[in-house]
Kinemage of the C-alpha trace (Angstrom):
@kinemage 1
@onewidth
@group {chain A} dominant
@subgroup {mainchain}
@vectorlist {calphas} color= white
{ca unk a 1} P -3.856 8.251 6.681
{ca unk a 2} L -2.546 10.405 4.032
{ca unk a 3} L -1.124 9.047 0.840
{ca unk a 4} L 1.687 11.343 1.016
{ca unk a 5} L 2.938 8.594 3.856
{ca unk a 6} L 2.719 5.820 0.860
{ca unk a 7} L 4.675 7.633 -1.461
{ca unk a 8} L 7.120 8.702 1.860
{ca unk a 9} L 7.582 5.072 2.478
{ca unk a 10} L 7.946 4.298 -0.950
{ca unk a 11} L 10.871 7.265 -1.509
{ca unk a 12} L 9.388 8.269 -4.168
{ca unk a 13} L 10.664 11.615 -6.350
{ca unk a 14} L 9.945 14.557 -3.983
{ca unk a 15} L 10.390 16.776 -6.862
{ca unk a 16} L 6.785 18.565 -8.118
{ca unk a 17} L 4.663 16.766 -10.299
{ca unk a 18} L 3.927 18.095 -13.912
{ca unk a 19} L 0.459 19.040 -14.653
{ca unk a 20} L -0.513 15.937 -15.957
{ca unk a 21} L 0.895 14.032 -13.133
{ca unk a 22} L -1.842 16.246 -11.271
{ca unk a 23} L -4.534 15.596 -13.397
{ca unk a 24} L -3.993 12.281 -13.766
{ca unk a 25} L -3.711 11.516 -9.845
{ca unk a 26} L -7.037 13.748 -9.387
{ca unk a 27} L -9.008 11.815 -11.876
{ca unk a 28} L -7.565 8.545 -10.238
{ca unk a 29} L -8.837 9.498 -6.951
{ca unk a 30} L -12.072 10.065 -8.493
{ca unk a 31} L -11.903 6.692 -10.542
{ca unk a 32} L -10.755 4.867 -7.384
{ca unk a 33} L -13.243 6.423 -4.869
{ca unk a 34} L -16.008 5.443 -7.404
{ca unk a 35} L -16.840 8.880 -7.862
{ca unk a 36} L -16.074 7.691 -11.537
{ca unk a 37} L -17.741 4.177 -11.823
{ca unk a 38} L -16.226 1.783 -14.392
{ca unk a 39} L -18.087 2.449 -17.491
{ca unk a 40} L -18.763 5.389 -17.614
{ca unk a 41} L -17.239 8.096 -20.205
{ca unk a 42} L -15.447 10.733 -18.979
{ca unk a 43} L -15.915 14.694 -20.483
{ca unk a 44} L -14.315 15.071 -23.546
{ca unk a 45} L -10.856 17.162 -24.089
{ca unk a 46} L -12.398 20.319 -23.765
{ca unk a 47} L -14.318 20.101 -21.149
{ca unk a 48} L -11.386 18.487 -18.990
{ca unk a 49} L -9.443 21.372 -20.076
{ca unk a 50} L -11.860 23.907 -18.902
{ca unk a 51} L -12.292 22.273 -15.563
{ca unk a 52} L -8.366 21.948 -14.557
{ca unk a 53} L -7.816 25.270 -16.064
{ca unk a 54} L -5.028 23.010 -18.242
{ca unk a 55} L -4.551 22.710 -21.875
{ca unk a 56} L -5.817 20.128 -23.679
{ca unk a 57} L -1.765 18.454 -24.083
{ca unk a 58} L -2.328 17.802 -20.389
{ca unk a 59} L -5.167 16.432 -20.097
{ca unk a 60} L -4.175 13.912 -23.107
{ca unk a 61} L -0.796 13.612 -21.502
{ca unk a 62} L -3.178 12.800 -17.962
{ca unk a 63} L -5.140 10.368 -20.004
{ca unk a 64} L -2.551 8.212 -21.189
{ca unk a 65} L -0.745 8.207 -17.524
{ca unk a 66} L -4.499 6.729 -16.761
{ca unk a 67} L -4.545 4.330 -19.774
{ca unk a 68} L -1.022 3.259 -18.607
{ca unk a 69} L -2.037 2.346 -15.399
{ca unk a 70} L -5.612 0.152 -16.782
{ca unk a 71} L -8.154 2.962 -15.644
{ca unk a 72} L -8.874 4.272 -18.893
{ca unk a 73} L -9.480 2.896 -22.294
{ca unk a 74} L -9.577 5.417 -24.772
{ca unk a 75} L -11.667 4.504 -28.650
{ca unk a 76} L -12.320 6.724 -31.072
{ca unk a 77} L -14.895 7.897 -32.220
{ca unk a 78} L -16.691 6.170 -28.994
{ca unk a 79} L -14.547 8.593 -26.493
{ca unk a 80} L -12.352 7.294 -22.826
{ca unk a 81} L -14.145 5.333 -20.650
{ca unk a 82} L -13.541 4.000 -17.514
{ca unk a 83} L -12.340 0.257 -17.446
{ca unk a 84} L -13.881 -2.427 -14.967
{ca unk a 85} L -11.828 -3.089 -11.485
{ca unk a 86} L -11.049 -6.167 -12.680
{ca unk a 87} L -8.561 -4.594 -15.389
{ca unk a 88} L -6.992 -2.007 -12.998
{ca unk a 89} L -3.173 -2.728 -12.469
{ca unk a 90} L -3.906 -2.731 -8.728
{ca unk a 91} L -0.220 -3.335 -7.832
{ca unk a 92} L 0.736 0.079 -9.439
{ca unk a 93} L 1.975 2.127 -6.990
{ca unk a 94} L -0.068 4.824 -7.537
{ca unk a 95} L -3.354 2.806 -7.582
{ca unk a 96} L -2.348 1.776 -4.198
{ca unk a 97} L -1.979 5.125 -2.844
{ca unk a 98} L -4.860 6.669 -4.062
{ca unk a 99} L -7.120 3.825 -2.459
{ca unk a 100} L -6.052 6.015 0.585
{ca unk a 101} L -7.568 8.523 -0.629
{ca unk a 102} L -10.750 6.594 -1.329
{ca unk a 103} L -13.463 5.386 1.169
{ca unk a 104} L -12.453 2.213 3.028
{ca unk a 105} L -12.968 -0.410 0.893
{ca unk a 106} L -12.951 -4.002 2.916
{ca unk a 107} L -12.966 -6.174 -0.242
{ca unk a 108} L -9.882 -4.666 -1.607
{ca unk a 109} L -8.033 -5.110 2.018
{ca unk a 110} L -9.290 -8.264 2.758
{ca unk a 111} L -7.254 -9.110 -0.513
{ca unk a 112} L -4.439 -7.086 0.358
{ca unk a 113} L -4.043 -8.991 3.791
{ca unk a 114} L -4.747 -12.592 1.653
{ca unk a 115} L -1.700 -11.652 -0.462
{ca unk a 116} L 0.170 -10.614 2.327
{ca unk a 117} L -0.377 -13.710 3.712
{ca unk a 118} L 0.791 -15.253 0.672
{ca unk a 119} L 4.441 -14.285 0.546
{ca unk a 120} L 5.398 -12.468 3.896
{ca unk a 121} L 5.295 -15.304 6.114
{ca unk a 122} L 8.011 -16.690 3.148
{ca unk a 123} L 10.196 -13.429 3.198
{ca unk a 124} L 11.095 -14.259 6.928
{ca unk a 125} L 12.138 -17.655 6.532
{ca unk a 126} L 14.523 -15.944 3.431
{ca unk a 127} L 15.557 -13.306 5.901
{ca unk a 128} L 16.132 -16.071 8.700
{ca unk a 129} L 18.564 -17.870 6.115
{ca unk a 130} L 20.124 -14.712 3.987
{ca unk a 131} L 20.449 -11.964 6.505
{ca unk a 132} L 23.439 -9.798 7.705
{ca unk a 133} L 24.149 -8.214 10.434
{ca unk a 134} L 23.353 -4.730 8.608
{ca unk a 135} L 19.879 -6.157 7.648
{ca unk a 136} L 19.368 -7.556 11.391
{ca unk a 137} L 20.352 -3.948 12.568
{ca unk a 138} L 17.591 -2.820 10.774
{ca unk a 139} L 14.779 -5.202 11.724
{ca unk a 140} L 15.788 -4.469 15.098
{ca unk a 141} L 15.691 -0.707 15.051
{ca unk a 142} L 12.705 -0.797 13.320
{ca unk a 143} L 11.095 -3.265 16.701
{ca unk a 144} L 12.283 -0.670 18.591
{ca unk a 145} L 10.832 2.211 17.051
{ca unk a 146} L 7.505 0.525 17.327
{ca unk a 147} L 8.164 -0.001 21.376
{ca unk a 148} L 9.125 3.475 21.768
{ca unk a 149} L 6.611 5.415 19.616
{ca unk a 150} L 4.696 7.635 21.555
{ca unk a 151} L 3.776 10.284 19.023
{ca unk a 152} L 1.068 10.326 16.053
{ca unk a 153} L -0.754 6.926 15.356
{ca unk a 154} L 1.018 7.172 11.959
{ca unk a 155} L 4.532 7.309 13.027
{ca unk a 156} L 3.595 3.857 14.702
{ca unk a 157} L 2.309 2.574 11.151
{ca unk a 158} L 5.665 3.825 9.428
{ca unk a 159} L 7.661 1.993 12.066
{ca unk a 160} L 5.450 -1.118 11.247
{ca unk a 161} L 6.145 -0.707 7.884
{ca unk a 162} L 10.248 0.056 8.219
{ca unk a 163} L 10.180 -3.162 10.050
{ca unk a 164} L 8.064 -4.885 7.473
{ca unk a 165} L 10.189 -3.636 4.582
{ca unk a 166} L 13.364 -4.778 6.278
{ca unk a 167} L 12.685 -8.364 6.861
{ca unk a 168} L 11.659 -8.260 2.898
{ca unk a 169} L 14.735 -6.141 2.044
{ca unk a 170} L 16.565 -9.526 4.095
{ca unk a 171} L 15.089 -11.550 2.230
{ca unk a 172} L 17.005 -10.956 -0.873
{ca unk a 173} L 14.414 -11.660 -2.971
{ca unk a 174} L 13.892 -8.558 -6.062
{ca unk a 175} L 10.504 -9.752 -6.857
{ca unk a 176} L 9.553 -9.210 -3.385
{ca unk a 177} L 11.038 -5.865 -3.066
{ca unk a 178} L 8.856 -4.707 -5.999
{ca unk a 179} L 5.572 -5.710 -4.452
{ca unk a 180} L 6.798 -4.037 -0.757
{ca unk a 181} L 3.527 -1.376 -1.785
{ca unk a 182} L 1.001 -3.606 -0.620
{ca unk a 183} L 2.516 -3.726 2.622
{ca unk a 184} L 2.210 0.200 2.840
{ca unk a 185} L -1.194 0.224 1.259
{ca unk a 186} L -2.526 -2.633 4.046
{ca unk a 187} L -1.204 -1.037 6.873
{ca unk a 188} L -2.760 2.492 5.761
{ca unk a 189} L -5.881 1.479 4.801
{ca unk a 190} L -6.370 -0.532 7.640
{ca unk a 191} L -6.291 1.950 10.102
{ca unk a 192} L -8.711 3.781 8.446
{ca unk a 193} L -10.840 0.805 8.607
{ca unk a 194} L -10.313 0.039 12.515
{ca unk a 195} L -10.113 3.544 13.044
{ca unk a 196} L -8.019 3.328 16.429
{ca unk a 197} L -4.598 3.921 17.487
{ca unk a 198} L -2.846 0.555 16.461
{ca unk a 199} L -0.747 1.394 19.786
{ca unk a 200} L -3.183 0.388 21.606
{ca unk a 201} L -2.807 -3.349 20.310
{ca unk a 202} L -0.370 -4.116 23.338
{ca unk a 203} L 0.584 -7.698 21.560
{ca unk a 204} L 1.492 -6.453 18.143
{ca unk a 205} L 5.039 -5.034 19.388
{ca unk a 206} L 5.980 -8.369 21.040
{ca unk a 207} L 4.495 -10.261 17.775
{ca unk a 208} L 7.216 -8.240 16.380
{ca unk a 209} L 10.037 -9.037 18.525
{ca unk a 210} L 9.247 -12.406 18.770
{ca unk a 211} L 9.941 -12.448 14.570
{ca unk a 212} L 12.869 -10.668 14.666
{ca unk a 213} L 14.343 -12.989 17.214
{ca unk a 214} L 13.636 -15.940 15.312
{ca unk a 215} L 15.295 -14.101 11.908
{ca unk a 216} L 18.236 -13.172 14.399
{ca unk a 217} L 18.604 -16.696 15.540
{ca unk a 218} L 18.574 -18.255 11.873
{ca unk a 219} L 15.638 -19.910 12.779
{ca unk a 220} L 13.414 -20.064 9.445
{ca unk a 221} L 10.819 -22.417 10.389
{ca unk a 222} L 9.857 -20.208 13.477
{ca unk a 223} L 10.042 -17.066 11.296
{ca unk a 224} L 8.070 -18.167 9.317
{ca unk a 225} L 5.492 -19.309 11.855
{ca unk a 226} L 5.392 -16.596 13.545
{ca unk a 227} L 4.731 -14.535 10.382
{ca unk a 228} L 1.909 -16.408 9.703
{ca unk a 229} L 0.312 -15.965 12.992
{ca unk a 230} L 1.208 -12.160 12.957
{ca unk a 231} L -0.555 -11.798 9.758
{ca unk a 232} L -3.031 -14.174 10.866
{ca unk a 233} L -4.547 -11.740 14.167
{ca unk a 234} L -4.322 -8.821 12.076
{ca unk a 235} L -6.607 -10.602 9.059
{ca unk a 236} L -8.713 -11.249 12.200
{ca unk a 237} L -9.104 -8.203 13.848
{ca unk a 238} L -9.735 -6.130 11.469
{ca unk a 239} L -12.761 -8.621 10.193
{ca unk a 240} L -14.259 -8.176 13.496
{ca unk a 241} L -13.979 -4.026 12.789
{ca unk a 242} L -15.586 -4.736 9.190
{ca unk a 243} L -18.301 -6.663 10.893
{ca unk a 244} L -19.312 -4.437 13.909
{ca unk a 245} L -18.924 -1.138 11.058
């Protein structure tokens, strides 16, 4: 999965990014594949320079998009190094799209899926209690997207995340909205992981139905039950992937 589909989902600025944008997402590939381990110093200005074919106001301008985002900590005299995981701002949203670029990493979406766990299950009882009819609409298109998919694996996953984002979008809850990226990231990544068409999970649509149907009917105790169990046989199947990989 491409993390052009994040930053799709996302709606982010479709507009060309400066240099520096593109230095600063190439070296945070790099840091976030591992290709750059934490603690280790990166080439100074010059050499940067010399490599992106940029001038040296880019790559300082790349640096601090780095520092910004808790990859980088920059001391003089000592030079930028990279900082431990640990101090990463892993909810960034460009930290979370670059993991897509990175090698599967089942720590980091086993704790994607815990936090999911943590507050999804929540945004449907909200969206069972606050919803309109617009935001119902939308769950419900979104269900049926997911039935009706039969093209690219991935058009599946952004239907599965339209629905997703909906139900938080329902939930009237700002906070929530903000952290709607780990969603995206989970759902991405975890293909990779499984590596199979998540089509072929014949359950997951009616999952989905059966959630929207208890957010249509008001019903926040099921919604949120349902949630939970959702979440729940995804967690599971994709340890069983992790195991047998």
């Amino acid at each position: 999965m491409s993390e052009l589909i994040f930053y799709d989902l996302k709606r982010a600025p479709t507009m060309s990014p400066s240099l520096s944008v593109q230095v600063a997402r190439e070296l945070g590939r790099r840091i976030v594949s591992g290709a750059i381990e934490p603690g280790r110093l990166l080439d100074d200005e010059n050499a940067l320079a010399e490599r992106y074919r940029v001038s040296r106001v880019v790559i300082r301008d790349a640096v601090k998009i780095l520092v910004g985002k808790g990859l980088l900590d920059v001391r003089r005299g000592i030079g930028t190094r990279v900082r431990p995981r640990s101090q990463w701002i892993l909810l960034d949203d460009d930290v979370l799209a670059w993991h897509l670029s990175a090698p599967p990493n089942p720590a980091f979406l086993k704790q994607l899926m815990e936090i999911r766990l943590a507050f999804e299950p929540k945004a449907a009882r909200w969206a069972a209690e606050r919803a309109t009819a617009e935001d119902l609409a939308e769950i419900e298109a979104a269900c049926t997207r997911m039935a009706e998919e039969g093209g690219a694996a991935e058009d599946f996953v952004i239907a599965d995340s339209m629905f997703h984002r909906a139900i938080i979008k329902a939930a009237r809850n700002s906070i929530l909205t903000a952290m709607e990226g780990v969603i995206y990231s989970a759902l991405l990544v975890s293909i990779r992981v499984t590596n199979k068409d998540p089509r072929e999970n014949g359950a997951s649509v009616t999952f989905h139905r059966e959630v929207y149907e208890a957010i249509a009917a008001g019903d926040g105790d099921m919604a949120e039950t349902l949630t939970e169990k959702l979440l729940n046989d995804a967690s599971c199947r994709l340890r069983l992937e992790t195991i047998e990989t």
